[in-house]
C-alpha positions as CSV (number, residue, x, y, z in Angstrom):
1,X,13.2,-4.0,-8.5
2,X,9.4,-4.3,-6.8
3,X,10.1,-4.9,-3.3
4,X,6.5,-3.9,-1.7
5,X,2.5,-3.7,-2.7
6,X,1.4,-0.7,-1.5
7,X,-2.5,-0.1,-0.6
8,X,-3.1,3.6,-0.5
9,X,-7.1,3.8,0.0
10,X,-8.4,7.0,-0.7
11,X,-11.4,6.6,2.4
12,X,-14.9,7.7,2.4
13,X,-15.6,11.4,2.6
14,X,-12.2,12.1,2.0
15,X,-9.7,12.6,-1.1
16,X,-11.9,12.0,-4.2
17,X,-13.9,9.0,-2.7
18,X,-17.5,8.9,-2.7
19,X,-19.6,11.4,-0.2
20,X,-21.9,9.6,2.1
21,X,-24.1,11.9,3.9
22,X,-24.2,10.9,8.4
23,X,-21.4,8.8,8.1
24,X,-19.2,8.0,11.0
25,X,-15.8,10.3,11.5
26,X,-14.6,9.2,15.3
27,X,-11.6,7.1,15.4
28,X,-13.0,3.8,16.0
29,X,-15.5,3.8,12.8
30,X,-12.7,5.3,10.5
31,X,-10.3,2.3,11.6
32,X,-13.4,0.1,11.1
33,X,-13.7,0.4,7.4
34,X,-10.1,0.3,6.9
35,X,-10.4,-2.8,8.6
36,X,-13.2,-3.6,6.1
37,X,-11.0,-2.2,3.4
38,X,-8.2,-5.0,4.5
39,X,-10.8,-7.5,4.3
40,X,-12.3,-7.0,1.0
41,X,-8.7,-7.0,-0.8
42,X,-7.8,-9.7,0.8
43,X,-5.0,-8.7,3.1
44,X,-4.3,-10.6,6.4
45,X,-1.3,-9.2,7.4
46,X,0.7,-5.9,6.6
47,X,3.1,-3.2,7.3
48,X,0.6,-0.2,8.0
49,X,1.3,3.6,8.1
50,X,0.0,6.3,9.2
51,X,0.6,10.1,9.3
52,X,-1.3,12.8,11.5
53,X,-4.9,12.0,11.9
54,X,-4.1,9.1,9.8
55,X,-2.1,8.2,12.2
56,X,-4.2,8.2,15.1
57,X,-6.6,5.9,12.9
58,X,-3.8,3.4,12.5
59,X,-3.9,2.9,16.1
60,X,-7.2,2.6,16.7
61,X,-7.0,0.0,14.2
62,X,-4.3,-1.4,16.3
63,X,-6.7,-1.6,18.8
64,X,-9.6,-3.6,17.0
65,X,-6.8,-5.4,15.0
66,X,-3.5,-6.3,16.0
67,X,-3.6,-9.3,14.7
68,X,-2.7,-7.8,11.4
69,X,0.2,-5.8,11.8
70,X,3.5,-7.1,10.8
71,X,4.6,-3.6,11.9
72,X,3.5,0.0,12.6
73,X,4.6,3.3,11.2
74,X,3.8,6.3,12.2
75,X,4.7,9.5,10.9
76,X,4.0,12.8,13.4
77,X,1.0,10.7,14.2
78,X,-1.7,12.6,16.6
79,X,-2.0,11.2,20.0
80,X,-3.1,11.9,23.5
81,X,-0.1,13.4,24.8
82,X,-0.1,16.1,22.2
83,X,-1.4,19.4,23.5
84,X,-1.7,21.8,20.8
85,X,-4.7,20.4,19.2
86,X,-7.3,21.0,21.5
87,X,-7.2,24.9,20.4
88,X,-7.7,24.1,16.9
89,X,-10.4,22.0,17.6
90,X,-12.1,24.4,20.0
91,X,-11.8,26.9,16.8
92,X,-13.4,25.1,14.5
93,X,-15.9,24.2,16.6
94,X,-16.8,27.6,17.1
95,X,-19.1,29.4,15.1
96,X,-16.7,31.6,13.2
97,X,-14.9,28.7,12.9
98,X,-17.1,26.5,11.2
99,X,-17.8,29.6,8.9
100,X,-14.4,29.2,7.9
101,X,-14.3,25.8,7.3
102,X,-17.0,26.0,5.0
103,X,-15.0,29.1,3.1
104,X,-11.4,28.1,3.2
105,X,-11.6,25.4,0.3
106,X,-12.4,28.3,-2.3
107,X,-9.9,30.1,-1.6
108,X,-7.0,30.3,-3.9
109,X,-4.2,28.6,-4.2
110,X,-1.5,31.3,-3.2
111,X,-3.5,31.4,0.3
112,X,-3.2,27.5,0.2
113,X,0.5,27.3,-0.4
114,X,0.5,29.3,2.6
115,X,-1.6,27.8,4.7
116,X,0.3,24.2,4.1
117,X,3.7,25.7,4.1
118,X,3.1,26.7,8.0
119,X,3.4,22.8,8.6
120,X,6.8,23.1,6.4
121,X,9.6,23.8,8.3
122,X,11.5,25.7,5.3
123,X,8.2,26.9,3.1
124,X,10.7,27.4,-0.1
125,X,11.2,23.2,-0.3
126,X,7.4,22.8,-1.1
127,X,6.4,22.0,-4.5
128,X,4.2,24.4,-6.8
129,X,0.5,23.6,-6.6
130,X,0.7,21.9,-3.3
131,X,-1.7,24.0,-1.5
132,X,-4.9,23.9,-4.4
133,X,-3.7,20.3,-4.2
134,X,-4.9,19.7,-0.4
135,X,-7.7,21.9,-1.4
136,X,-9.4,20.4,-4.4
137,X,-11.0,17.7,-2.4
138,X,-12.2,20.1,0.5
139,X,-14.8,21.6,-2.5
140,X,-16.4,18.2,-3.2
141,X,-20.3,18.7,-1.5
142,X,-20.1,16.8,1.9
143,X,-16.3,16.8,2.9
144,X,-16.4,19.8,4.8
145,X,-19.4,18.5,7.1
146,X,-17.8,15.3,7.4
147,X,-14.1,16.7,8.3
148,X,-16.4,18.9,11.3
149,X,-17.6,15.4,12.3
150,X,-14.5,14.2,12.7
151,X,-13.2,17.2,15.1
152,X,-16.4,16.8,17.3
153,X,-15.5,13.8,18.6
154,X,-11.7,13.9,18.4
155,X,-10.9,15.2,21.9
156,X,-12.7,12.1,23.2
157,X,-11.6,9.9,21.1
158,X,-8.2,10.8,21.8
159,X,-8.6,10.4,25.8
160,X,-10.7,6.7,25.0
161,X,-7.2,6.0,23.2
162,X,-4.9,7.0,26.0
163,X,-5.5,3.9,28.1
164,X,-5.4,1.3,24.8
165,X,-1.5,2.2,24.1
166,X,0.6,0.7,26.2
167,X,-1.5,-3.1,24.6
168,X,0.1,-1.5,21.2
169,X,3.9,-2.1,22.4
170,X,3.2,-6.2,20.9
171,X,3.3,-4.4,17.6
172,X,7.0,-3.5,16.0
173,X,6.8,0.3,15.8
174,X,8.4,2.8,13.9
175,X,7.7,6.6,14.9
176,X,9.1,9.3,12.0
177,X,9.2,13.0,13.2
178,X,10.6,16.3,12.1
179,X,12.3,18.0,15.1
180,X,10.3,21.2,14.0
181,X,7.0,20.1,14.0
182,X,4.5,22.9,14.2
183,X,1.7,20.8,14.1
184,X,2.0,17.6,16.5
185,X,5.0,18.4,19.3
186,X,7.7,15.8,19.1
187,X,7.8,16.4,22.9
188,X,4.5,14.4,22.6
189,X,6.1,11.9,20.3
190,X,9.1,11.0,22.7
191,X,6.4,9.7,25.2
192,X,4.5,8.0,22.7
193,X,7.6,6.4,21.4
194,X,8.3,5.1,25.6
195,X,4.6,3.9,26.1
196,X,4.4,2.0,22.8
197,X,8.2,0.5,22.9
198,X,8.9,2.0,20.1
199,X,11.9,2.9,17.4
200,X,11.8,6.4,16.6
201,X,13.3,8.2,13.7
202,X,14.0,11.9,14.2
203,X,14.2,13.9,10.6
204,X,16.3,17.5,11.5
205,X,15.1,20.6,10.3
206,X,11.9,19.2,9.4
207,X,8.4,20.1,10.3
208,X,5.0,17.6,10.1
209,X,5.3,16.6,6.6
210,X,8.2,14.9,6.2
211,X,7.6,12.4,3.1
212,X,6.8,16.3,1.2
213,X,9.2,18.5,2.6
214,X,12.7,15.9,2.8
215,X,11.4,12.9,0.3
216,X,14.5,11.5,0.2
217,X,15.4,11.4,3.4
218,X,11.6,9.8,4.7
219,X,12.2,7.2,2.0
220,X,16.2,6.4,3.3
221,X,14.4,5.7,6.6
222,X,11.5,3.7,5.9
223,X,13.1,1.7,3.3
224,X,15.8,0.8,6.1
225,X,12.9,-0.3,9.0
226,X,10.8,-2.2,6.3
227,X,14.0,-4.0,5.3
228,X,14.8,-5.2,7.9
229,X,14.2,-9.4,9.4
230,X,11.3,-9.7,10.3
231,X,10.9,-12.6,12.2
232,X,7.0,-13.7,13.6
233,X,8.2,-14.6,16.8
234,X,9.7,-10.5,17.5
235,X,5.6,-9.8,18.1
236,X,5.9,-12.7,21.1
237,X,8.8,-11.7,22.1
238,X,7.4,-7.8,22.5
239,X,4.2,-9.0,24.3
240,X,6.3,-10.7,27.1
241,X,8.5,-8.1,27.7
242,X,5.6,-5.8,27.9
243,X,3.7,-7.6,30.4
């Protein structure tokens, strides 16, 4: 039995979309065009999820939007309390860095596997052909300039964010994180999950990929939030409590 429509938009620059050479990769213009993306199919309202950087995304759209959330979801979502990132970032913005940027997509897949298995709490549960999977669309011309965008401004767009989350908390909110993260720290999690009022799902012996690494047990939880009443006054209701 059908019991949702799911939207998965593979966005500009990314995945297997079209390259546009100078576009846009801060927060704000990212959420924009999904914004545009609701508008075009037609969507005024819906459940929206998130995971990682798409995650952070999802709440900037929060921001410009709110309005057309039923509820939120977000999965090991980066955010401004995380810590961890900022010495990625400062690597890839370095020169060697950027070097390897530019390299790593052509790489082959046994480096891949990994490469994404480090976000895997128990390498052995991912799937053959995962890692040339995530890699595929980093060898498409453009991606790798436009992912460098993105990091250049992601330190500031995660401070501009900061002060925007606590207006979030009007917005039903589901948080899903494996208590081994490598990638985002759950410590930073339990604080977003305070600030934004949220629910928060924690997924044991699992690290930032949860829907890959324990399917069954990411499904079991967002099946169970999505099916639950839903009632339009709950959003009023959060906004008062909040104020």
């Amino acid at each position: 039995m059908r019991e949702f429509r799911v939207f998965v938009p593979d966005l500009m620059n990314v995945g297997y979309s079209d390259r546009i050479s100078g576009l846009d990769g801060s927060l704000r213009a990212t959420a924009a065009r999904v914004l545009e993306f609701l508008d075009q199919v037609g969507i005024e309202k819906a459940d929206i999820l998130g995971s990682s950087h798409g995650g952070s995304v999802v709440m900037e759209l929060a921001v410009l939007a709110p309005e057309r959330f039923r509820r939120m979801v977000l999965v090991s979502p980066s955010n401004p309390f995380a810590a961890h990132y900022e010495v990625v970032i400062k690597f890839y913005m370095s020169a060697i860095g950027s070097l390897f940027m530019r390299t790593a997509p052509f790489m082959p897949g046994w480096i891949w596997d990994h490469a994404i298995g480090r976000m895997y709490a128990d390498p052995s549960r991912m799937i053959a052909g995962t890692g040339i999977g995530y890699a595929r669309p980093l060898r498409r011309p453009g991606t790798v300039r436009h992912i460098h965008g993105c990091l250049k401004t992601f330190v500031d767009d995660m401070e501009a964010l900061r002060p925007k989350l606590s207006a979030m908390a009007q917005i039903p909110t589901l948080l899903i994180w494996g208590d081994r993260d490598p990638v985002v720290e759950i410590q930073s999690g339990y604080q977003l999950q305070k600030v934004l009022s949220a629910e928060m799902a924690v997924v044991p012996g699992i690290g930032h990929l949860p829907y890959e690494e324990a399917p069954e047990e990411f499904n079991r939880i967002l099946l169970e939030y999505l099916r639950k009443p839903f009632h339009h006054g709950d959003t009023e209701a959060r906004r008062k409590a909040g104020q």
